[in-house]
Structures are given as C-alpha cells and as structure tokens.
N, C-alpha and C positions, 0 to 999 in steps of 0.2 A: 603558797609563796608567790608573791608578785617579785616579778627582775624586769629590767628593760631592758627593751628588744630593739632592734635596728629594721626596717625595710625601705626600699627606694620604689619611690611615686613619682611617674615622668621625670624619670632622670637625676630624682634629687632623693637624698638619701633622709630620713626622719629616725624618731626614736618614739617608744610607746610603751609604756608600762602596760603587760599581761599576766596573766593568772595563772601558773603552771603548777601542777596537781600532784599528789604521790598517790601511790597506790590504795592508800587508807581515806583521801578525800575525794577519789576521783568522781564524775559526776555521774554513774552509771547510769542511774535512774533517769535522767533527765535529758539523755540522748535519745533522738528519735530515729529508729529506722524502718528501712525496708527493706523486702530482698529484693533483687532485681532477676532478670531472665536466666535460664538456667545452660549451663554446659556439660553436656556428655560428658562422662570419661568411663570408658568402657558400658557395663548395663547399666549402671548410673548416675542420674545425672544431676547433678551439682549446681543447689542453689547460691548464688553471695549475697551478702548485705552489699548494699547498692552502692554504699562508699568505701573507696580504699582506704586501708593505714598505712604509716609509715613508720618505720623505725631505725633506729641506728645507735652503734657503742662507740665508748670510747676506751682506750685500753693504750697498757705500759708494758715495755717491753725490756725485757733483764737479759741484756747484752752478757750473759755468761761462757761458760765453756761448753752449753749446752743452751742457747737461746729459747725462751720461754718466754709469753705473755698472758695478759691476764686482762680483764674486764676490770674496770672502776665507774665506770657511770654508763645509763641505758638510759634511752629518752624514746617516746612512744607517743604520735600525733593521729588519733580518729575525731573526723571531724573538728577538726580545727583546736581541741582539747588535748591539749603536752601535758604529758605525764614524765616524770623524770624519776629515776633511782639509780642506785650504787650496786645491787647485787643480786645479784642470779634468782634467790628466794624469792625477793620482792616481785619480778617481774613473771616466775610461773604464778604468783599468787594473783596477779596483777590480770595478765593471759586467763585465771580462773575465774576472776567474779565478772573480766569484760564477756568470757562465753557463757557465763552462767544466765545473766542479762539477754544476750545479745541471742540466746536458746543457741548456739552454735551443736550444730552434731557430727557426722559425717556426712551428710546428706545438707546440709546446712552452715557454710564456713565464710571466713572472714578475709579477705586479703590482704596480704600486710607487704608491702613494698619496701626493697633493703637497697641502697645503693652499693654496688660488688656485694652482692648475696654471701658467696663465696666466702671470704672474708671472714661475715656475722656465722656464717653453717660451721663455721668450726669450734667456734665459743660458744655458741648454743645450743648443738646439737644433742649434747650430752643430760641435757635438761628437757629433753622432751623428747616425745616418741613420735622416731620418725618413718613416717608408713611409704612415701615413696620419695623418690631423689628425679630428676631430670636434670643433665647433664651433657656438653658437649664433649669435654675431655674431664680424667678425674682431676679432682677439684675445682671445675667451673661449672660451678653450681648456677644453674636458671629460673630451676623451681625444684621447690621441696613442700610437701605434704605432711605436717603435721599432728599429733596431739598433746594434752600433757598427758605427763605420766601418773599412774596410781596414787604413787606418793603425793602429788600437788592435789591429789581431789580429794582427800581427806573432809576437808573443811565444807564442804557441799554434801556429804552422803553420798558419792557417787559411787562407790567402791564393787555396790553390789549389782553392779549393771553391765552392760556391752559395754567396752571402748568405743562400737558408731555410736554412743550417746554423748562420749566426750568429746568438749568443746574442740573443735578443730577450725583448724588455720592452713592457708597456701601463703607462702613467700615465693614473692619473685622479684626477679632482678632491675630494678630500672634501668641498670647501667644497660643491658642486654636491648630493652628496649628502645633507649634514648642512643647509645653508642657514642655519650659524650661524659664528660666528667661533670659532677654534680653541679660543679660552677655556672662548665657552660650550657650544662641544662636549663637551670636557674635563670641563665643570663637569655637563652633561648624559649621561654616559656613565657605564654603572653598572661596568662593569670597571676607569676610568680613575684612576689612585693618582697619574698623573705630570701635575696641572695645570699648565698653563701658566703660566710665570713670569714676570709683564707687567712693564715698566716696570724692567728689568735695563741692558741698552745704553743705550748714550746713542751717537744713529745719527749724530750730527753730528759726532762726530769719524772723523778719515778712516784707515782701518784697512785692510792689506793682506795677504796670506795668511803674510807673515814676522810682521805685527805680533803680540806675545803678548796672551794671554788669560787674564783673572783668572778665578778658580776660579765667581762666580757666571754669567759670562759663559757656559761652558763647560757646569755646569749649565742652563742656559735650552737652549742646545742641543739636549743631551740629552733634555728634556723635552719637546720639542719636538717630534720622532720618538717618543718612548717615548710618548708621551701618545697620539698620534695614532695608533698602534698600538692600543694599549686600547682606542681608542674601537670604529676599524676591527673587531674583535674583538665589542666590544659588539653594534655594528649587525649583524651578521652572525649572532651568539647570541641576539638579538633576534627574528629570524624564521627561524631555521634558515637561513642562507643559505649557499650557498657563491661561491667568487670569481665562478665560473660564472651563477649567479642572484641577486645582488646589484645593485639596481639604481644606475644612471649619476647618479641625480639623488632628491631628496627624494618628486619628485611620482612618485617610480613605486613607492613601496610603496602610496598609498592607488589608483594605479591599477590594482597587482595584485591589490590586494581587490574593489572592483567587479569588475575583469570577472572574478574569480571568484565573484561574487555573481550577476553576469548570465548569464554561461555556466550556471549551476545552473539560470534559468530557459528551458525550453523554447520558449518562445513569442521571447525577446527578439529572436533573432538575426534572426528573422524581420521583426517589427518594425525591428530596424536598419535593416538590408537596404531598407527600403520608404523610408524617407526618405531617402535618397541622393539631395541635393540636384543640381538641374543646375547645369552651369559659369555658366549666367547670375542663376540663383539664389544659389550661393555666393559671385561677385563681390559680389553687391548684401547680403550679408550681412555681407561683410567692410567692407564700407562703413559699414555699420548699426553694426558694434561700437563700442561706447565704451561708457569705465569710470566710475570712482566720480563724483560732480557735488560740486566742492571750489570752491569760489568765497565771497570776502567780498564784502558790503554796499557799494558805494562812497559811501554814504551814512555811513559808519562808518568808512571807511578814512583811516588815518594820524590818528585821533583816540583818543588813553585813554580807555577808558567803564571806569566804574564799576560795579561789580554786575554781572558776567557770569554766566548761568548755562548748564549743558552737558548737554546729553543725547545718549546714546551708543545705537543700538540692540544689541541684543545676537545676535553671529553675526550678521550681514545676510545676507550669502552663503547660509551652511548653513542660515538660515530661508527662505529664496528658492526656494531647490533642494527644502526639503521639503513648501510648501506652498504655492506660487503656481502658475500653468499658464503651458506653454511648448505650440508647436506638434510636434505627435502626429499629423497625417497631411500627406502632401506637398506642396511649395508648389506650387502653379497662377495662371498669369498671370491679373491681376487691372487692370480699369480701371475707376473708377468713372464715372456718368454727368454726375455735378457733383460739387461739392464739399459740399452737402445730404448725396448717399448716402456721401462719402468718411468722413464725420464722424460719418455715424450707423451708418456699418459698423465703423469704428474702437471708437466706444461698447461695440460688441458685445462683451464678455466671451470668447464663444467663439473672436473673431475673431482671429489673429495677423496682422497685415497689414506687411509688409516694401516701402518705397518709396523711390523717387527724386524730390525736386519740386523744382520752383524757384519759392517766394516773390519776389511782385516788391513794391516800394513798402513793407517792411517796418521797421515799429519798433515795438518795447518799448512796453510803458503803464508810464507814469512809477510807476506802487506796486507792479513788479516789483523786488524788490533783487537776484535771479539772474538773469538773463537766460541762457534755458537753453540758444540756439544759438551754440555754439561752432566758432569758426574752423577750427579742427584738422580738425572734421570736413566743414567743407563743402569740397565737390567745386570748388566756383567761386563766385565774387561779384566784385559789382561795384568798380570803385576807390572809390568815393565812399559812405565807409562809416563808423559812430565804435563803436571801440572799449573795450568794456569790459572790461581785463583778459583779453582774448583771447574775451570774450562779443559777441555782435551786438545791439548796441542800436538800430542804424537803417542802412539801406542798401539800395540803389539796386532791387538784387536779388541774393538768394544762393540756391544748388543744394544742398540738404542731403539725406543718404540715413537714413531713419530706421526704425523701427518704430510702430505705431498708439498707443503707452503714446505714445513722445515726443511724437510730431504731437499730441497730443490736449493736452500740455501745454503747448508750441509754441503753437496753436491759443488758449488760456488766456490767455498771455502778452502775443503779440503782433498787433497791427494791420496787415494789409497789403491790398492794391489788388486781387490776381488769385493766382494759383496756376497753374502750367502743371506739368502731369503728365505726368514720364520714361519713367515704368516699374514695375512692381508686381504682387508676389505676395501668395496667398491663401494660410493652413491653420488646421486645427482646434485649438486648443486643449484641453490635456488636462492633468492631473496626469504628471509623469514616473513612468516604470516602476517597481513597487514593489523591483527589486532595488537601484534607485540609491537612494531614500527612507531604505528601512530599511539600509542601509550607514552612510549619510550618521547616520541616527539613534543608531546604533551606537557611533559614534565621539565624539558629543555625549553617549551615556550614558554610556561606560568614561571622559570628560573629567569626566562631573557627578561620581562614583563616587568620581573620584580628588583632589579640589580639594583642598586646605589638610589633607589626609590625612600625617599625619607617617610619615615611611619611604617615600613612596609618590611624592618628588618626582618623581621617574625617569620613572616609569610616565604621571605626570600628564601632562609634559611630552611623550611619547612621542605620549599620546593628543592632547593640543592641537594637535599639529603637523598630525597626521591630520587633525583637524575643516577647518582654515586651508588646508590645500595642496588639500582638493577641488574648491576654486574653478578653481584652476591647473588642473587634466587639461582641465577643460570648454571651456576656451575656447581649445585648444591649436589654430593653425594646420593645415590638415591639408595643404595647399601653400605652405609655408616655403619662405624661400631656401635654397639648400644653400650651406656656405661652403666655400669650395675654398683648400688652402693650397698653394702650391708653390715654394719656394727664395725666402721670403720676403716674398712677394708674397699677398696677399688678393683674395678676386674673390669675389663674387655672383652664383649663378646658379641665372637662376629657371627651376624647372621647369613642363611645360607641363600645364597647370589638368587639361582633362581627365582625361590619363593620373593626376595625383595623386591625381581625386576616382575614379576608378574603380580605383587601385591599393588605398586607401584602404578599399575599401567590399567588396574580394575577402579583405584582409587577415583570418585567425582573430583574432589581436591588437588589428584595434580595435572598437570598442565602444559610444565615445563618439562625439554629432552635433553638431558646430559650433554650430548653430542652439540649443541648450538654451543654449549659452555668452553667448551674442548676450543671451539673453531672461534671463538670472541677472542681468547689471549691470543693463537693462533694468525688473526690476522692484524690483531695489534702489532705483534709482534716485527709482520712480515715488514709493513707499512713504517715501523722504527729501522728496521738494517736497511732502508732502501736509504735513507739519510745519513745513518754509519759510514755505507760505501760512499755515499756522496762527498763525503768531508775527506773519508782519507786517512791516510798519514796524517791531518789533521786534526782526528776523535782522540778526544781526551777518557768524556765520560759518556756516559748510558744509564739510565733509570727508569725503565719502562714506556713513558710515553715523552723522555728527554733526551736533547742529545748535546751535550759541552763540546766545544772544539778551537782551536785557534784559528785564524786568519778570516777578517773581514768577508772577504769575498765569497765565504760558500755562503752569505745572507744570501745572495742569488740564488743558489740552489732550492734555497729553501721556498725563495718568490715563486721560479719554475714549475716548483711541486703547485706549490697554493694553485697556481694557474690551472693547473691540472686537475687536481681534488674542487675545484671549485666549479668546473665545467661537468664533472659528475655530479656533485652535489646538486646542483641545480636541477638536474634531470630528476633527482629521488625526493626531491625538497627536506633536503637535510638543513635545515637552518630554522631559525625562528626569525621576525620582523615585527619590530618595535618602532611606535611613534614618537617623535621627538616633540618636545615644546614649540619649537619653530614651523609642525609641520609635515618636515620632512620624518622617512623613514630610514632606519638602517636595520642590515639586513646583517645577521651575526649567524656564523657556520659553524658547526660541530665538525670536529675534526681536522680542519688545517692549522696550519704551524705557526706557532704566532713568540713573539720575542719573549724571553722567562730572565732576560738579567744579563747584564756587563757582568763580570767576575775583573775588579784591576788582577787580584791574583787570586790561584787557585792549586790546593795540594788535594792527592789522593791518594792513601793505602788499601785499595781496593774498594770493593760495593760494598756500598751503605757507610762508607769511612772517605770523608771529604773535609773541608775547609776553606774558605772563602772570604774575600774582605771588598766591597763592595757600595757606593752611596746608597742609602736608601730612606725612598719618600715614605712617611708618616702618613699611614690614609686616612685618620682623622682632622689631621692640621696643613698636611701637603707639606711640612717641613721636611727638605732635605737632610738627612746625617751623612756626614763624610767617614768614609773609610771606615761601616760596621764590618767588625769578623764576626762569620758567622760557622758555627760546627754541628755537622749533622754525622752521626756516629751511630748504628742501632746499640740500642742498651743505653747511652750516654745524653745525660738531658743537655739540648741544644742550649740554651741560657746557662747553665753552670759550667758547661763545656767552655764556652767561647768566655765564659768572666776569668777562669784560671787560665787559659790561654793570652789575657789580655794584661792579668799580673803581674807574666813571666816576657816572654819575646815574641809574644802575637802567634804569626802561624806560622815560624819558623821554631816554635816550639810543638809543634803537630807533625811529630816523628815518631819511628821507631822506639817503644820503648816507655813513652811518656805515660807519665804516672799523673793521673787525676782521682783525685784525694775526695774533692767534692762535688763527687759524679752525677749525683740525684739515682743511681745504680744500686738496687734492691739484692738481697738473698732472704729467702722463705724459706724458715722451716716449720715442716709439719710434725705438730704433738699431738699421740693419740693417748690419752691418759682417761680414767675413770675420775668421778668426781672425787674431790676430797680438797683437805682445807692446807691453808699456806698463812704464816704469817709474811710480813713484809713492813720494811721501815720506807716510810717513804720522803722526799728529797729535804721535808722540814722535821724530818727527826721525829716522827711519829708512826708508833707502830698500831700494825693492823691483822687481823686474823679474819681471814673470809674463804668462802667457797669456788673452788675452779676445779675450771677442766681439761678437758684439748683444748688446741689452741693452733696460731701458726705465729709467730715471732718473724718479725721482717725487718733487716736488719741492713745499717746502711755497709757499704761496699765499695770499695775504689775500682779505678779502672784503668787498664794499662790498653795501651796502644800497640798491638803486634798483629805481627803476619805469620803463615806459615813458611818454617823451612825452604819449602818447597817453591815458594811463592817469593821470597825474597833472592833465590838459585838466577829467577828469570827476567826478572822486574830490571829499571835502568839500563836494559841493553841499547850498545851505542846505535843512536837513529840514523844515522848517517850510514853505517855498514849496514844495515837491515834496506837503507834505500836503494845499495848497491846492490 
C-alpha cells in the first residue's frame, strides 16, 4: 500500500508518497542486520539486533457503564519499514516471522520502543508471554520482557522446543527516556523529519479494525513510528550509544556523567564508601525528605489582588548542589542537653543535624502567612488540630522528622509549650565533592553557551534537560519498593533496609548519597522563606523556587539578596560567561532572584490552584498580547482552563465551585479480562467482530474547583485585625 506521508525539512513541511507493508508483504528477507554489544542481565547476557523498533496502537474507547477499550489499528517501524494492521492475530504472526528471520531467542532479542509503554502493556499483554516486567509504580511500566506464546508458533514448528528458542522482544518506554511528549520529542530530535501529526483523529467516534481510514489518519500513524524512530536514532547518535548502553530513563545520561566524573577522582570512592549511612540513619532521613514549600497566603486566598509581582530564583536546585554545604562526614547519634544547646547547635553552620521531635502545645504566630509544618510529613499529631491547607497552624501536639535548616525555621514561626526529643543524628558539613560541582557547572555552561543561539535549538535543549534531571539522580530512593507483576496482578514488596543499604554501597555503579538529596530541597527551601519573611504581610504565593507578593518596593529586597548571593557566588564560581558578538562578555549566575512577571491581577485557592491575567511577549515574533488569563491548576490543562474561563467572566469566574466541563482531566480504568471476541458497530454503521483483551479505557472528566472544609473555616480572615 502506498499513502502520503507528511515530514518537515529546515522548517518547511513536504509530503512524499511511501510504501507501507502488512504482515503478509513485509520485506523480511531483505532487511539487513546485526547484533550489536551485549548486556548482562543476571548470568546472562543479552545480545540486540543493532537497530531499534518502534511501535504503537491506536484504539476506541466505549464510554459505558463500565468503560472499556479496544485496539483497531497497530503500526510497527524496523528500519525504516511500517508495517500496519487492525488486529491482535496479525501482529503476533507478524512478531513471528519478524523473529523467525531476525533468529531472535532469549539470548538473542529485538527492541522495540513504545511511547507510554504502559498504555500499549495492557492491550498487549495478553497476547504474549510475558517473562519479566520493570516498573516504578504498578502500571508504569518501563520495560517488559517478552515472547510469544505456543499458540502463535504454530506456523514455524516451534512447539517442540524451549520457550529460550522463542522469538523474544524487550519494550521500552521512550516517554521514560526522553521525559517529553512524543511531539516534543519529535520537535526535540535532530534526526526526526517525521513530526507528530496532532489533532488528526477525532477519538470519539467509535472505530473498529474493519472500519476504513482516510489518508491523513493513516499518515499520523505512520508518523508516529517513523518519528519515533528518528528520535530513538537521535538519542543514541547523541552519545554514541548502542541498544546495549542506552539508558532506561532520562536521568541516567547525567547520571552516567557523574559517576564518570567521580570515578576519574581517586579519592571519591573512598569518601563514598565512609558515609554509608546506618539503617536507623537512613529511615530518619527518609523521613526528613521533603520537597519544594508551595503554599498561598490564606490571608489572600479566594480574593483578586491587583498588582502582583513574581520572582523566580534561577536553577534553585543546580545553585544548591553548587554552592550550599551538605553533610561530608558520618551521622553520629546525637542528643541534646536542652533545647538552649538543640538551637544553638542547630545555628551552627557546620552542623548538619537530622531529628525526630514531638512539639507539644504548638501554634503559628498570627504574621506567619506559610506555616512551614506540613501534615504530609509528620509522623503523628493530635486530633484536635486547624488546618491550613494541609499546613499546622495549631494543635494539641505533632511528631515531625526534620533537619536543623527546618527546626530553626519551625523554631521562627512557631509557639509551643515543651519539646520532647525522639531521636537524632550528628555530621559535618562541607561543600560536595568537586567531581559533582564542576559536572553540575558544566552542564549550566554548555546551557549559558547555547541559549537563543540560532541553529543550536537542539543542543540547547539537550543541555537544559541535563542541568534539571540532576536534581532526580540525588535523591533517588536507594530501598525502593520492587514491583512485582504476575498474571495481572500487582504487588509491592519491600525489601529488607539493610541488605539494600549495604547492596547499595558494595555496588561499582553507585555513587550518589541519599543524604546530599535530603539537604538539596533542604536548602532550597531555606533560601525561598528567607524572601517569604522578607515581603511580609505582603506574600501572596509560594511555589518552590517563587515567590508572588504585592507592593513594588520588596524588588529591593530581592536586589539586597542578589548583592549578597552574588558576592558568594563569586568566590565558588557559580556562574557561567558567555561572549557576546560585540565582544564583550556577560557573566549569568545560578541561583539569584531574577524577575518571573507583572500579574495586573491574580486569584488563589491554594497550591497548585492560581489564575492570572498578564501581557505577554511572543518569543518567536516579540509581539506583545494584552491582558492573557492564564490558569494553572494540577489535574486541569492550562489552555483549556483559561479558554472556558475566558467564555464565561475571565478570572472572576475562578471561584469556589466552578465547574470546567472541558478540563483536558483524564480517569483510567483498568480491565483485566482473558482474550475473547466482541462484536462492535462502529460510528458508520458497520459492524465488526474481532479479538480483545485487557485493556485501560481513559475517559474524559470535568473538573470542579474546591477546597477543604477545613480550609475554607480559615481562608479571608480580615488582614487588618491579624496586623493588629
């Protein structure tokens, strides 16, 4: 079958008639390959054919009283050869004659790249035998191990043989790896000619594997594979990779730069090695964790303010990691004598101090607008408590596990009766090792190098992603649940602490210490409330490494700081310096405060729930727009949000209550069913009888605007009596 295809060549879009195959004409014989190097897995080690595949379905979903979906068309791109079909038969038979060619065994396999794996693992699965799963959480599948089953090898005589002679496959995730959506893969990929073709189907009418297919439909298909091919290709030409050495996930290219930076130093391993935290240490650390501090004003909340302004720090993270101190030698049980020495050991600069306490009689002082302990993290508290947005503004008593930055802001904040002390480790503080620094720095200069550099989109992007994902390696669990799949069923099971922290710490491969992870949000954090108290009565909002506020004049404050972080910066050489065309150079810092946006106005019903209406410049054309609303809501797509808000009465329709209809807001259901057949009519009145199986039905959703109870009790209280 020839169709025409669409791809873009320096910017300009073409069209190109190609040859896209079914399973009965496909070219097996006439594809060349090789394996490439081989990778371990357990005593075995596993050769690939040198080139990836890619694949992907497409599928209808029957909006019932019990939502179910189905497969109606597969498309499957090796070496540049699209193969297309409609039904589950076609494509194990398909899987059969490409391994029968291809000798695939278990010892011998093919990789076939899915975008959201996940997704394809549930419609597939039942069609073939699946021998291992990898997994972060159940159902997000990263890699899975398969073959086919008995029934498909019929046709070959295989029956009488091992399963390791059957043809075998690895899928894995692009999305995992790229951490972008296929588009902006696509759009991000410098091989990739075959973009993504959005907004072709129309998924709400009900289509079956008989139902036909107009020519752009077919095309998207194609592009779809073919694209994702490219990219595959790209990333791999990117860092010389082969299928073999290719990493699972985004975060393990900048992980394989460190610990090739660290291995280079002599000294480090040794270093590692000495901080191997104990299992009573590491519990209390994983207690400790917690991320960005996002929280609005309830003094501010569900009210329009005028004149918002935003400040953004720049990198937080990668200015954290380069120039703050993390603990550098072992933790040691630690108790203080009172809370006199807990507070002025805390003080200590040097001191990293990791703890358990329980605050009894505790509350907030009324000209807090963050209330920095949060529910999430504490261990226990009493029932008789009021809640702010999931902040503690007063109660009975609560158990919180923290480090010496928080308690000392804790401390700041709030009033309480007594203190009764859990448990607590001591260590030194110290700058991290210069191989993680100067990496980290590395990646912030090939980013300064490449910014708004014309031809150099690529590259820029390449490097950005680098700078953002180092956060991720550091604060990787190092005793994870394991997820365990078997005949449809998910299970969690945690392994036992010790054996992980001392498998952990024998490993050549790892590198990185929990505890730096712990102290990177840590003094993110700290370095975000010191600008909180700065504004005042004035903080609106808070979102990890921002801070919204009214009145002009705390931009001072924020210059004050820069002054400040700029006169240490200097001494650590946290910056990058780039040449200008004229010459001259400028010198751009990680880490100080730099302007993020006027707000004319600006609503909040807490974290991650805001609205905004704002000019803003086009960075393609530099044209100004007047007065865009813009809505950032979690769950709620930002463009759909802000288009029905725009329908109705702008952001004074961004209240309690509001009902958004067309959310872009998703529900998943999972079907575990055994194969078997279904008829179905589909939206031109043609009926159809074909093969399915599990499945997950994703189904669209509205979205209301609400707060808790609890949260609407505290919210609007008058600002004027609270200044009294």
């Amino acid at each position: 079958m020839v169709i025409k295809t669409f791809y873009t060549k320096n910017g300009k879009e073409y069209t190109k008639n190609e040859t896209v195959y079914t399973v009965y004409d496909y070219p097996y014989n006439v594809i060349s390959w090789n394996y490439t190097t081989v990778r371990k897995k357990g005593k075995r080690a596993i050769a690939y054919i040198d080139s990836p595949a890619t694949f992907d379905i497409e599928t209808t979903t029957i909006n019932s009283e019990k939502p179910y979906a189905f497969m109606y068309h597969w498309q499957f791109c090796y070496k540049g050869n699209v193969c297309f079909g409609t039904r589950w038969e076609e494509f194990t038979k398909f899987l059969s004659k490409l391994g029968e060619y291809l000798e695939l065994s278990a010892s011998k396999q093919l990789v076939i790249y899915v975008h959201n794996l996940a997704y394809e693992f549930m419609f597939a699965k039942d069609f073939l035998y699946i021998e291992s799963v990898f997994a972060r959480e159940p159902h997000k599948v990263i890699k899975f191990n398969a073959c086919l089953k008995s029934d498909y090898l019929k046709t070959v005589n295989r029956l009488d043989v091992s399963r390791e002679t059957f043809p075998h496959f690895e899928f894995r995730c692009s999305y995992f790896l790229s951490n972008m959506s296929l588009a902006k893969f696509c759009e991000n990929s410098k091989f990739c000619i075959h973009r993504k073709l959005e907004d072709t189907y129309d998924y709400k009418k009900v289509r079956t594997p008989d139902t036909p297919q107009t020519g752009t439909e077919l095309a998207y298909d194609y592009n779809d594979v073919k694209g994702l091919e490219e990219c595959i290709l790209s990333k791999m030409d990117d860092y010389n990779d082969t299928l073999a050495t290719i990493p699972l996930t985004s975060t393990g290219y900048v992980r394989r730069e460190m610990r090739k930076a660290c291995r280079a130093d002599k000294n480090y391993r040794e270093l590692f090695e000495s901080l191997m935290p104990t299992p009573e240490v590491y519990t209390l650390l994983r207690k400790a964790f917690r991320g960005g501090n996002t929280h609005a004003s309830r003094y501010y909340a569900d009210a329009i303010i005028d004149s918002v302004y935003s400040m953004d720090r720049v990198s937080s993270y990668p200015s954290c990691i380069c120039s703050d101190l993390y603990p550098m030698t072992p933790f040691i049980e630690y108790t203080p004598k009172n809370f006199t020495q807990l507070l002025s050991d805390c003080n200590k600069k040097q001191n990293a101090i990791i703890m358990q306490v329980t605050f009894k009689t505790i509350a907030v002082h009324d000209d807090v607008t963050v209330p920095y302990i949060d529910f999430a993290h504490c261990t226990s508290f009493s029932k008789d408590y009021i809640n702010d947005n999931g902040r503690v503004l007063s109660a009975d008593w609560v158990t919180y596990a923290c480090t010496e930055l928080d308690f000392i802001i804790i401390c700041n904040q709030y009033h309480f009766e007594d203190i009764e002390w859990l448990c607590g480790y001591m260590a030194k503080k110290d700058y991290l090792p210069a191989p993680i620094v100067s990496t980290m720095l590395e990646f912030y200069d090939k980013k300064t190098q490449l910014k708004d550099v014309a031809g150099k989109e690529y590259e820029y992007m390449k490097s950005k992603n680098s700078l953002n994902s180092v956060f991720g390696t550091m604060v990787t669990d190092i005793c994870h649940n394991e997820i365990v799949y078997d005949n449809g069923e998910w299970t969690k099971v945690t392994p036992d602490l010790i054996e992980s922290i001392a498998q952990y710490f024998t490993s050549k491969n790892s590198f990185l210490l929990y505890q730096w992870g712990v102290y990177i949000t840590a003094n993110a954090r700290w370095e975000l409330q010191k600008m909180i108290d700065a504004v005042g009565w004035d903080f609106v909002y808070a979102d990890t490494d921002s801070v919204k506020f009214i009145n002009k004049k705390h931009l001072q404050s924020f210059k004050d700081r820069n002054d400040y972080l700029l006169t240490k910066y200097q001494r650590y050489r946290n910056y990058a310096d780039r040449q200008n065309e004229d010459g001259t150079t400028t010198r751009y810092y990680l880490g100080v405060w730099d302007d993020d946006g006027f707000y004319k106005k600006f609503k909040t019903l807490g974290a991650k729930k805001y609205a905004y209406i704002s000019d803003d410049k086009d960075k393609k054309t530099g044209e100004i727009r007047k007065d865009v609303l813009h809505v950032t809501v979690s769950g709620l797509s930002k463009q759909k949000g802000a288009a029905e808000l725009e329908r109705g009465n702008g952001i004074a329709d961004f209240k309690i209550g509001k009902l958004f209809t067309d959310s872009g807001r998703t529900v998943s259901y999972f079907n575990e069913s055994n194969i078997h057949s279904i008829t179905i009519t589909d939206y031109i009145g043609k009926e159809s009888t074909f093969t399915t199986a599990s499945n997950i039905a994703i189904v669209d959703t509205t979205y209301t605007l609400g707060i808790t109870d609890e949260y609407s009790e505290i919210i609007g209280r008058n600002f004027i009596d609270n200044c009294e």
